[in-house]
C-alpha positions, 0 to 999 in steps of 0.5 A: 522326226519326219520320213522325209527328214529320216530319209536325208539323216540316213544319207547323211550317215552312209556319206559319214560311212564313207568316211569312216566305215567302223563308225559304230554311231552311223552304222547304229543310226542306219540300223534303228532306222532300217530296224522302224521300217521293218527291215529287221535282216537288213539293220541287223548287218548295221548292228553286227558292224556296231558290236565288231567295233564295239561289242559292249553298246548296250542298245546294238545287242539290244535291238539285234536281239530284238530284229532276230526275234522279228526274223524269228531266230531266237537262239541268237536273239538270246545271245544278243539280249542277254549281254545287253542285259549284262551291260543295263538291265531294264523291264523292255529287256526282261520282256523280250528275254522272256518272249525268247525264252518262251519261244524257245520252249515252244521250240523245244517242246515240239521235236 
């Protein structure tokens, strides 16, 4: 899709916000699209909101982990990721597990 069109679909979603605050659809929308434009902290409140109505949507927990790694907090990114593993596990998320588990380390190792 188009920014252009990205941008009247996010205005469509908040209007249905409105409505609906809990709306876990909406609410995942904003963030993906907030999450593709970089704006990891900011798509992580859509996510949170997601898994407050919904804590098993795969994908919330799935780009939540991934937006954290973004914000480099990655013991809550492990958190995240590993629930979306528990609900459907695939190599996408295997990967970010194993970049979270090697950052980790890293972590670890230098205190």
């Amino acid at each position: 899709m188009k920014k252009g069109r990205l941008d009247i679909a996010e205005i469509y979603f908040k209007e249905a916000l409105k409505m609906e605050p809990a709306c876990a659809a909406a609410n995942f929308e904003i963030g993906k699209y907030r999450f593709d434009n970089k704006k990891y902290k900011y798509s992580m409140g859509y996510f949170k909101k997601v898994l407050d109505v919904q804590p098993t949507h795969e994908m919330a927990n799935y780009y939540a982990a991934y937006a954290l790694v973004k914000l480099n907090e990655f013991e809550e990114a492990w958190k995240y990721i590993n629930k979306s593993i528990e609900l459907g596990e695939n190599e996408d998320k295997k990967s970010l597990l194993d970049k979270i588990n090697k950052s980790l380390k890293v972590k670890v190792s230098r205190l």
